[in-house]
N, C-alpha and C positions, 0 to 999 in steps of 0.2 A: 771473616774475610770481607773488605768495604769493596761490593763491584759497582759499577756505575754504571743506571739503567738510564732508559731513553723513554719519559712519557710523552706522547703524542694523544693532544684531545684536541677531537674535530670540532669543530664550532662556525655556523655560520659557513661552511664549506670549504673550510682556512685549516688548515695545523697548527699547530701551537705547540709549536717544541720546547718540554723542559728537560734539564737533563739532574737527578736526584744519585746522590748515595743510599745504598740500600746495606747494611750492616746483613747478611745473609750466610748460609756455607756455600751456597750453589747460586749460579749467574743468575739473574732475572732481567727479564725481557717485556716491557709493557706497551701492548698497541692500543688501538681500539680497532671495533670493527664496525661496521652500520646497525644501525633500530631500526627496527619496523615499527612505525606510529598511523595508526588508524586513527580517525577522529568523525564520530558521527553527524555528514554534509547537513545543513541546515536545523541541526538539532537544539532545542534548548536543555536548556542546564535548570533540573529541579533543585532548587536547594531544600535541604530537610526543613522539619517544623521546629525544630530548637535550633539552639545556639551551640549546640556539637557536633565537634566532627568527629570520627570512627574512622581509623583504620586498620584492616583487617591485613595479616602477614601467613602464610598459610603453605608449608609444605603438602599439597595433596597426594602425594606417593605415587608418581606414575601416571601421570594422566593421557594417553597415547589416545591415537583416532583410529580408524580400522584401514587407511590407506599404507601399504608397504612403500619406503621412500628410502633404504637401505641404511637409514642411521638405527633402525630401533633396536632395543633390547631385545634379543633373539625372540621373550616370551612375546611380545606384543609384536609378531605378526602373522600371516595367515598362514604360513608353515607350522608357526607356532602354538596354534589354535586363537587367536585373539582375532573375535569378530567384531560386526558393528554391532552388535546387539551387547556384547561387552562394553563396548564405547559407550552407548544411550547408557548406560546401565550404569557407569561410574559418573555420569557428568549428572544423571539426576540425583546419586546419592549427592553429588557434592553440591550440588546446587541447594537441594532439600536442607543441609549442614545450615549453608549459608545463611537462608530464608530464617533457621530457629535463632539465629544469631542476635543478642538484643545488649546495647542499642544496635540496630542495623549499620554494616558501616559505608560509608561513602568513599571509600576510597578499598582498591583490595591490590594485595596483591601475592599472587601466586608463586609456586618455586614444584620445577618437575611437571612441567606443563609441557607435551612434545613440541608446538608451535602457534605461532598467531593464529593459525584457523581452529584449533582447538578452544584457544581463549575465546576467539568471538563467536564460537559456538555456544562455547559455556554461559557467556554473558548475554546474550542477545536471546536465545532459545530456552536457556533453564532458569536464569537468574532474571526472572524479570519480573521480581518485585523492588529491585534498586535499578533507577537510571544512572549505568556510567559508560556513557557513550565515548570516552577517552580513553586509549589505549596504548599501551607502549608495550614492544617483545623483544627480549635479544635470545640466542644462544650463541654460544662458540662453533665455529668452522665444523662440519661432520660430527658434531655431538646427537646426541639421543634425546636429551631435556634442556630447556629454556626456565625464562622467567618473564609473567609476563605480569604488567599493573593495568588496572581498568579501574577510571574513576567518575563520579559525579563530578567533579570540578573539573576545567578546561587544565590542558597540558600546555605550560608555557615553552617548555626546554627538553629536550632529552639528549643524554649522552650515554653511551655504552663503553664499557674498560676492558679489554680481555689482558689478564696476564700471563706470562711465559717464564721458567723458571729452566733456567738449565735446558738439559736434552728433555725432560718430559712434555709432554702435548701443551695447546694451550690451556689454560686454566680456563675456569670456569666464569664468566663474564658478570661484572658487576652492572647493574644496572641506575641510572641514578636522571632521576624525574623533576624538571619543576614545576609546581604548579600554585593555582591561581586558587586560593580558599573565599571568595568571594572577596578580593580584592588582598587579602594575607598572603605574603610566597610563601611558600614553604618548600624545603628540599627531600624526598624521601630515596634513600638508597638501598637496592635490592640487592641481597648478594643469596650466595650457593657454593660457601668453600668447599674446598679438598676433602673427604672422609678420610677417616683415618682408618680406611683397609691399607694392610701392610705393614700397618704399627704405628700409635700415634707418635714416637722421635721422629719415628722416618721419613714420614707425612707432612712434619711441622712446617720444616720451610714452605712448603708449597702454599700455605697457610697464611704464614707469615709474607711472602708475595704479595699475593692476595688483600691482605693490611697493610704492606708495601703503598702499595697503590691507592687504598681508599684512605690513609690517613696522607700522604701527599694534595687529595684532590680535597680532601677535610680546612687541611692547611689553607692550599688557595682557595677557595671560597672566605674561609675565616678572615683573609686578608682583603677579598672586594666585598664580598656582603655578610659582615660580620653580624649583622641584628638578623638575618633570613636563618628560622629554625632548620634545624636539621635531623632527620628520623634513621639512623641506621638500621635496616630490618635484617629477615631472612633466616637462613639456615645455616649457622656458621661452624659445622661441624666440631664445636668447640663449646667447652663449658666457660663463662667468664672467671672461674677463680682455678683453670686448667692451671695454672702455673703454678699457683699451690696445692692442687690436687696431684701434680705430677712431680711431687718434691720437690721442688723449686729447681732441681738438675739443670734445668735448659731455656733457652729464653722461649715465649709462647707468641703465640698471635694475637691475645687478648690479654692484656698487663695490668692490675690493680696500681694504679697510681702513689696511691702510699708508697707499694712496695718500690718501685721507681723512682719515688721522692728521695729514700733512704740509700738505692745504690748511688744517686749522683750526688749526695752527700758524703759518700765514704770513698767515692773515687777524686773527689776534691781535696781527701783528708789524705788522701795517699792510706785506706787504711784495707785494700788488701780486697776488692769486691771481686765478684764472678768473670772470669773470664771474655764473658763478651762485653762485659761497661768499659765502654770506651766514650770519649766524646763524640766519635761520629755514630755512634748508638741512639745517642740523644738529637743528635742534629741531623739525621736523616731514619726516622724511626721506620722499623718492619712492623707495628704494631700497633693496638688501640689502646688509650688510655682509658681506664674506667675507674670512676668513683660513686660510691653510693647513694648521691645525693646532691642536690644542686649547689652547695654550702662547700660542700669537699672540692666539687668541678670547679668552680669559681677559685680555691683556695691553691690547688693544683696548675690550673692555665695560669697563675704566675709564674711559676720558677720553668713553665716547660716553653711557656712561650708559645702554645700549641695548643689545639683543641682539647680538650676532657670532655666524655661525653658520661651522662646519668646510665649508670646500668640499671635497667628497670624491674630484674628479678630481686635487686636487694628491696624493694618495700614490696614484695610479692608473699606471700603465704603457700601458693602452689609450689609443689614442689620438683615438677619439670614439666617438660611440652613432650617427652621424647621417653620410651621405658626400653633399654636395653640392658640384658643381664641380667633382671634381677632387680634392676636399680636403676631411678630416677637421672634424669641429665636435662640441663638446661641449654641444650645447645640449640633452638630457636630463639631469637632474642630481638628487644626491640631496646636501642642504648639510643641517647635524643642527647639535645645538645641543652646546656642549662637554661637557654633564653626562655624555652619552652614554660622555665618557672615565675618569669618576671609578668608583673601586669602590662598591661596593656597586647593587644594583638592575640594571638593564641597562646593559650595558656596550658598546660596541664593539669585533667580529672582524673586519669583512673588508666592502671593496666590490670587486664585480666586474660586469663587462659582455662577460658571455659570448654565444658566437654557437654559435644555436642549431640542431639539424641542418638541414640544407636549407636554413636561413634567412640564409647566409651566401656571397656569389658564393668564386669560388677566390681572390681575395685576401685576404677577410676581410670583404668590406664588405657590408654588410647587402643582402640584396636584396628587392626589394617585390613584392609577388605581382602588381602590376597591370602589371612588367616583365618577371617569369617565372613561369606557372603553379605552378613548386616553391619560390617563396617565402613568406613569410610576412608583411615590415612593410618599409619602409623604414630604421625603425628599432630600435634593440638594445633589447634586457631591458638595466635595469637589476637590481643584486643589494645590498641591504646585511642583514648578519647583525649580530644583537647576542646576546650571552648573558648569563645572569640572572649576577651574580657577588656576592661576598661583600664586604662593607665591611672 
């Protein structure tokens, strides 16, 4: 069913009404809501000793303060046993994580952080062996967890996304940053989809919202600042080849390109495709497009007319960020836009999903501190470097 949602991005203290088709089962609904952006008054900006930058993507699992403010998860408050000494106690593992981190990164950003004073607890008090005096936080209305970034480089923009899908609460709010890499923009956007408790069909749309909306604001950027990189980060409760992991049944929030190339091929030929390829499928997408490499992205943004971004696990060896089940899952992910491969300006070096000391059981698999005292998150750091390079 094609409903037709209403995006609203503040800018400048202005609204900017567009109004998109969203191909979904269920209505969606997309606002924004306010940032909270700190910036450290009179501060300078260290720039590292090489020619890289590091950015760090990092679900830390819960990271609550020891103040009751009636959003938290029942455990984390003082009915629930969760003191300040709990609080010190999780901000120095993670800060400890961070410091082993190599190359150190310049830019971080967090997912499941309770709020902006947590972050600038973390950053100002634990983390200080990186200056990043710039900061951005959102969360949604009465939610429990945020998302916040803190960077060495100044903060030129920020905007916040909340989506709404049907009768369910709002979605979980994307966050999306600009910034200044010593004169390179760059655009990095923070998400924290829907999980899939209650069953990943049931879940999906909520999901696909969620990509509703980030591949809309993907779109308009690509149409004013088509050469400005773009870094989709976060926790997208979603594995990228989820579509073929899940039989192909139903359409997903994260779409392999090829596979998309071929249904608007056979809905062209009249030859019989899936149920949801329609043409307003294609012309107002619920979804990300993903290709494995800058060559395919490039090959793809022809016939869609639309962003393709690199999924960064296909030149990966690691075999997820996330261990539930039994079984590895990539649903932390960092997908970048191809410019990232061309010379000149910031280029791409390297992703990596290193395990961090302690933070790692004897097999490699991430361990959660709420399972053992000496851990740190459920889930891994993620790592993507880029460096300035020459046209």
């Amino acid at each position: 069913m094609n409903e037709q949602i209403r995006l609203v991005i503040r800018h400048g203290g202005v609204d900017q009404v567009q109004r998109v088709l969203v191909s979904t089962l269920v209505v969606s609904v997309i606002t924004v809501s306010a940032v909270l952006v700190s910036t450290g008054a009179g501060c300078t900006v260290i720039l590292p000793d090489d020619e890289e930058v590091t950015i760090l993507a990092w679900n830390v699992e819960n990271l609550f303060d020891a103040v009751d403010q009636g959003t938290e998860y029942p455990e984390f408050t003082v009915d629930g046993g969760w003191t300040e000494r709990d609080y010190q106690a999780r901000k120095r593992r993670v800060a400890e994580a961070v410091h082993s981190l190599r190359p150190k990164p310049d830019v971080m950003v967090f997912v499941e952080i309770e709020n902006e004073h947590v972050l600038n607890a973390l950053v100002d008090d634990y983390i200080v062996d990186i200056h990043a005096p710039y900061r951005a936080f959102t969360k949604g209305p009465g939610a429990a967890i945020g998302i916040g970034l803190a960077s060495r480089y100044p903060v030129t923009e920020v905007l916040t996304h909340l989506a709404r899908s049907g009768e369910f609460p709002p979605l979980r709010p994307v966050l999306e940053v600009h910034l200044d890499i010593d004169g390179e923009p760059i655009v990095v956007f923070a998400n924290h989809w829907k999980s899939k408790r209650g069953g990943a069909p049931a879940t999906e749309p909520l999901r696909r919202a969620s990509a509703a909306l980030l591949a809309t604001r993907l779109q308009i950027l690509r149409e004013t600042h088509r050469s400005v990189p773009i870094v989709v980060t976060g926790d997208f409760n979603e594995r990228p080849r989820e579509f073929e992991l899940t039989g192909r049944s139903y359409p997903t929030a994260l779409m392999p390109a090829e596979e998309v190339a071929g249904f608007r091929e056979r809905l062209h030929a009249e030859d019989d495709p899936p149920w949801w390829v329609t043409e307003d499928w294609f012309r107002y997408p619920d979804y990300l497009l993903l290709a494995p490499d800058e060559v395919e992205a490039r090959r793809h943004e022809k016939w869609s007319d639309g962003p393709v971004l690199v999924n960064l696990w296909d030149s990966s060896d690691a075999p997820g960020s996330f261990f539930f089940i039994h079984s590895w899952e990539r649903i932390d992910a960092m997908y970048i836009s191809p410019v990232l491969f061309e010379s000149g300006g910031l280029e791409f070096r390297s992703f990596a999903v290193p395990c961090v000391p302690d933070g790692c059981d004897s097999q490699g698999r991430p361990l959660s501190w709420e399972d053992d005292p000496r851990g740190v998150s459920d889930h891994m750091p993620l790592l993507l470097t880029l460096a300035r390079s020459e046209a």
